[in-house]
C-alpha positions in Angstrom: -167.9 32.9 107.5 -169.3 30.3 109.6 -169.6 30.0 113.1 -167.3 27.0 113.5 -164.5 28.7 111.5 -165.0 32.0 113.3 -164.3 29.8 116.2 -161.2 28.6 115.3 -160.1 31.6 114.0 -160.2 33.5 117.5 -158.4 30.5 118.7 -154.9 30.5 116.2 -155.3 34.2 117.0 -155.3 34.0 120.6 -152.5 30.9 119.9 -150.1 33.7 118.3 -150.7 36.5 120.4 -150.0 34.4 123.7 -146.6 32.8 122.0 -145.6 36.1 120.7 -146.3 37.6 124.7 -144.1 34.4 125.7 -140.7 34.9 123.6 -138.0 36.1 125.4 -136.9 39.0 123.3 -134.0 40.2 124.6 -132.2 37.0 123.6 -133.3 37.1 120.1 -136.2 35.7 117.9 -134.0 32.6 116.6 -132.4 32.0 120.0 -132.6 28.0 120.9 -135.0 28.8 123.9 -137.2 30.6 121.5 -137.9 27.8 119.4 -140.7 26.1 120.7 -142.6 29.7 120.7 -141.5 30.1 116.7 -142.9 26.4 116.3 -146.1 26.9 117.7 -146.8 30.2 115.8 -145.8 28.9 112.7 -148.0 26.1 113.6 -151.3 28.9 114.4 -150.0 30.4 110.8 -150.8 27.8 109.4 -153.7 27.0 111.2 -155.1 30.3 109.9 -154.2 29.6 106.1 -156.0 26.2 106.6 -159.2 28.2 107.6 -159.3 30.5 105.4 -159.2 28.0 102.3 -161.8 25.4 104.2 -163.5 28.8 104.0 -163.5 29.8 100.2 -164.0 26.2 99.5 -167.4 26.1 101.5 -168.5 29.2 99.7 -167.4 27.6 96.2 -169.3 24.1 96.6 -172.5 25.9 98.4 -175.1 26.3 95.9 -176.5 29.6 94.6 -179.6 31.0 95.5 -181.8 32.0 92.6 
């Protein structure tokens, strides 16, 4: 993996972990004041699919070494 999607990786990561520490559980996880929170972790999901892909289609196109 390369360093620039190694980079953005930590970064979704740190993204989840820091809206997941932010929910107010006691209310609920689909409480209306939880919503932005589920919005931007969906959002760093994402994110993460997005990098793993860019990341399989970088090895695909790279030629092979002989």
């Amino acid at each position: 993996m390369q360093r620039f999607y190694k980079i953005f990786l930590v970064l979704f990561v740190i993204f989840i972990a820091f809206n997941l520490y932010m929910m107010e559980w006691d209310l609920g996880f689909w409480h209306e004041e939880n919503s932005k929170f589920i919005l931007s972790m969906s959002a760093g999901i994402l994110g993460i699919i997005v990098v793993f892909v860019l990341n399989t289609m970088s090895k695909l196109g790279a030629p092979k070494k002989p």
